[in-house]
VMD Tcl script that draws the C-alpha trace (Angstrom):
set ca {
  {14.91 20.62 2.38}
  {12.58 20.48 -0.42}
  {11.60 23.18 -3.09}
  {7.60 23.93 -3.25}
  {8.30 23.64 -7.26}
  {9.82 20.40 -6.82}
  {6.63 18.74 -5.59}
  {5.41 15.56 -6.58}
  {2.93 13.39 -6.52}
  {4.40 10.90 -3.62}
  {7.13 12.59 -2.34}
  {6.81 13.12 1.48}
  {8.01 15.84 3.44}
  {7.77 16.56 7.63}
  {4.96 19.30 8.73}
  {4.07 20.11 12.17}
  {6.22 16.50 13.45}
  {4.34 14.25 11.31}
  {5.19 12.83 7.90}
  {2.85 13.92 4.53}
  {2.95 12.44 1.22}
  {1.95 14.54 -1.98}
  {-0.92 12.60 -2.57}
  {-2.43 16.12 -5.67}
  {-0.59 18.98 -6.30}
  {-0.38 21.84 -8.66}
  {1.57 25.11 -9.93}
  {-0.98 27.70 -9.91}
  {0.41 31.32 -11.47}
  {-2.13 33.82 -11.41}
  {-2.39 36.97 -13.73}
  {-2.03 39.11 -10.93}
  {0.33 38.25 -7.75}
  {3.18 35.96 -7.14}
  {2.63 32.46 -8.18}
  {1.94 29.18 -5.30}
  {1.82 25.85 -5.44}
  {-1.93 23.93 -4.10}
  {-1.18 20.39 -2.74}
  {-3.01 17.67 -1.02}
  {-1.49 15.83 1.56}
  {-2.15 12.66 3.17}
  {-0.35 11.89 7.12}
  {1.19 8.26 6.84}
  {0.76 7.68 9.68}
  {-2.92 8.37 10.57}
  {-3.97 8.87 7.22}
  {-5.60 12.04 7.35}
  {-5.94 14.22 4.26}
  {-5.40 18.33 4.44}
  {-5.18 20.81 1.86}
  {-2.37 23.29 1.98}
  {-1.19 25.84 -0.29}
  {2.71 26.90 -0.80}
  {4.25 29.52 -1.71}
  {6.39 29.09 -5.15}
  {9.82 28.29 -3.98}
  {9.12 27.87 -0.30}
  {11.19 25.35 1.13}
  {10.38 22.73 3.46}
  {11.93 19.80 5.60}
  {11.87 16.41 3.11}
  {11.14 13.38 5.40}
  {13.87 11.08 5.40}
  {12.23 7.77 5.00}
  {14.13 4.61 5.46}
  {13.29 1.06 3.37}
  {14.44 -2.72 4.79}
  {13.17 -5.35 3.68}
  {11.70 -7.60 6.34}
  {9.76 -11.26 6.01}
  {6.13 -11.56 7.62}
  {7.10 -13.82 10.16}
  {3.50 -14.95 12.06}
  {0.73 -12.81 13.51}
  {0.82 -12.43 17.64}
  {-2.53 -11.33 18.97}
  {-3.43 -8.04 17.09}
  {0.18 -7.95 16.36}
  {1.95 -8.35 12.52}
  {5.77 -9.63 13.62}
  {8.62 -8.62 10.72}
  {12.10 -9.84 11.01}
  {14.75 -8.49 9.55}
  {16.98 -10.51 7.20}
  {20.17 -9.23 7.66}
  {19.82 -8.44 11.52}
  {16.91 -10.88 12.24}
  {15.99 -7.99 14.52}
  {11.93 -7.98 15.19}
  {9.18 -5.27 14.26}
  {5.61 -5.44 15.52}
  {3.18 -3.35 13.96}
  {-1.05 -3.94 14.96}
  {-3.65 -4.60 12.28}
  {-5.20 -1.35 12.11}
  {-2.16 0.24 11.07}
  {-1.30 -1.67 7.99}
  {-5.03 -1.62 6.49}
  {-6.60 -3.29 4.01}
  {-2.94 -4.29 3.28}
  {-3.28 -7.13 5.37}
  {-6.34 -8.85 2.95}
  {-2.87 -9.53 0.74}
  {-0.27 -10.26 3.77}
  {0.59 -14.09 4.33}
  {2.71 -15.79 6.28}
  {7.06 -16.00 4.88}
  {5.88 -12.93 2.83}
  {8.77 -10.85 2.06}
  {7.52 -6.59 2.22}
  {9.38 -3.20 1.83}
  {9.20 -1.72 5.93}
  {9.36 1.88 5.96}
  {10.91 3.55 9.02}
  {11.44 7.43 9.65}
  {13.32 8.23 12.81}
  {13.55 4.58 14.05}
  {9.93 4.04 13.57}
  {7.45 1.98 11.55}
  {5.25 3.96 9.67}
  {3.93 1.66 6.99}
  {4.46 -1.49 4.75}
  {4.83 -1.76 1.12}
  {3.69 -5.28 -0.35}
  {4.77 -6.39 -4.11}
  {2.10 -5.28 -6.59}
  {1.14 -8.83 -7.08}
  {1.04 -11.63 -5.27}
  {0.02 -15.34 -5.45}
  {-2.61 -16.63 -3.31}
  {-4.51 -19.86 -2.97}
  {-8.71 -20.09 -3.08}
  {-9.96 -21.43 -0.18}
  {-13.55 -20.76 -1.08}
  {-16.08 -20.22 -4.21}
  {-18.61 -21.18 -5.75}
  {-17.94 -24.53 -8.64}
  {-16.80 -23.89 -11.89}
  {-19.42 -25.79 -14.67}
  {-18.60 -27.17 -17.80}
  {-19.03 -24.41 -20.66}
  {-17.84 -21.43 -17.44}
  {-15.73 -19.23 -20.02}
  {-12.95 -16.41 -19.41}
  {-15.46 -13.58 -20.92}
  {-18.84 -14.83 -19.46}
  {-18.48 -13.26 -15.84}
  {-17.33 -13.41 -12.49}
  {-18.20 -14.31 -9.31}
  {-16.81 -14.05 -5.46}
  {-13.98 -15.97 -3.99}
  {-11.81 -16.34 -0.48}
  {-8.12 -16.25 -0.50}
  {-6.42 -18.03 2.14}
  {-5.70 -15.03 3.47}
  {-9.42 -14.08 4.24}
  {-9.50 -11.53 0.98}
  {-12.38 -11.47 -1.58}
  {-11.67 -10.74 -4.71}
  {-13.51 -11.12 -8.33}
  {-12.85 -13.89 -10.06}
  {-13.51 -15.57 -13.94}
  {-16.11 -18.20 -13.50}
  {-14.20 -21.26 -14.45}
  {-11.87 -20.67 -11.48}
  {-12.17 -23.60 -8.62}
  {-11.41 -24.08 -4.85}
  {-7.85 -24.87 -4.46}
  {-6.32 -23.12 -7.85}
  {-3.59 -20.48 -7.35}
  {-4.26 -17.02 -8.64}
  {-2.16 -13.47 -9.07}
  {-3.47 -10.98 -7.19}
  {-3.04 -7.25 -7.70}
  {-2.18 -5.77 -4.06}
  {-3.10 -2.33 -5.18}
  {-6.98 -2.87 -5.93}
  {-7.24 -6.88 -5.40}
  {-8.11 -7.30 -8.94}
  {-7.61 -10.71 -10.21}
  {-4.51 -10.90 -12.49}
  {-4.54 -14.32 -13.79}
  {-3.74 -18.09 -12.67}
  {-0.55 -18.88 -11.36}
  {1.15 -22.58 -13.09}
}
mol new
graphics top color blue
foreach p $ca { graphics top sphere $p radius 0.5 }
foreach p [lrange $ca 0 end-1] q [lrange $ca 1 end] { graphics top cylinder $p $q radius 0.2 }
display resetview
């Protein structure tokens, strides 16, 4: 069980059989009447937003959440296949459950699985990954770090931003969070 005043922004708790992450929250005390805590909450699983207001000091149900480590072993059908490393046990979960995560998600990829009661909810990539260009428009002579971007594919299918000078083939860093380019990778 979990305090109302112990809220945070990511912590995730069980309402109504589903699991909620804190996504906004905050303390509210009002001149008059007892004080209650606002929140925003966002289902993992569907990813549905509600607004719901606490009590201060109400307590309710944390999830208990669950984190292996798995590789991306190959894509069946609609299908994303994770093995365990330790067990070498196999998880499925279909493409339109993991997102736009999959614009970062390659092949031997190793990714945080999160389980609650013995089942996948989601998938947490690194924060940055390397990818190749498989696509883009050819860097000129005189193409600069500071004079602009333009479009390029990943090999994973992902567009993403990229400094002019960059050419098909090169390996960049990737930011998983908004697919901002980070850099080139040696």
């Amino acid at each position: 069980m979990i305090s109302s005043n112990d809220f945070r922004t990511g912590v995730t708790v069980e309402l109504d059989g589903s699991v909620w992450r804190v996504v906004e929250f905050l303390h509210v005390k009002p001149g008059k009447g007892s004080a209650f805590v606002r929140t925003k909450l966002k289902n993992v699983q569907t990813g549905n937003t509600v607004e719901k207001t606490f009590r201060a000091g109400e307590t309710v149900p944390q999830a208990n959440l669950e984190k292996r480590t798995m590789q991306h072993t190959y894509k069946d059908g609609d299908e994303f296949v994770f093995m365990d490393m330790e067990t070498y046990e196999e998880t499925r979960m279909n493409g339109e459950s993991l997102g736009d995560r999959i614009n970062f998600l390659k092949e031997e990829m190793e990714v945080n699985v999160i389980f609650w009661d013995d089942r996948v909810l989601e998938i947490e990539l690194p924060t940055s990954v390397v990818l190749e260009i498989t696509d883009t428009d050819p860097g000129v002579k005189g193409d600069t770090a500071t004079g602009g971007t333009k479009p390029a594919t990943l090999e994973t299918g992902a567009q993403v931003m990229v400094p002019l000078f960059i050419s098909i083939g090169e390996k960049i860093k990737v930011d998983t969070r908004d697919g901002s380019y980070l850099g080139r990778e040696n």
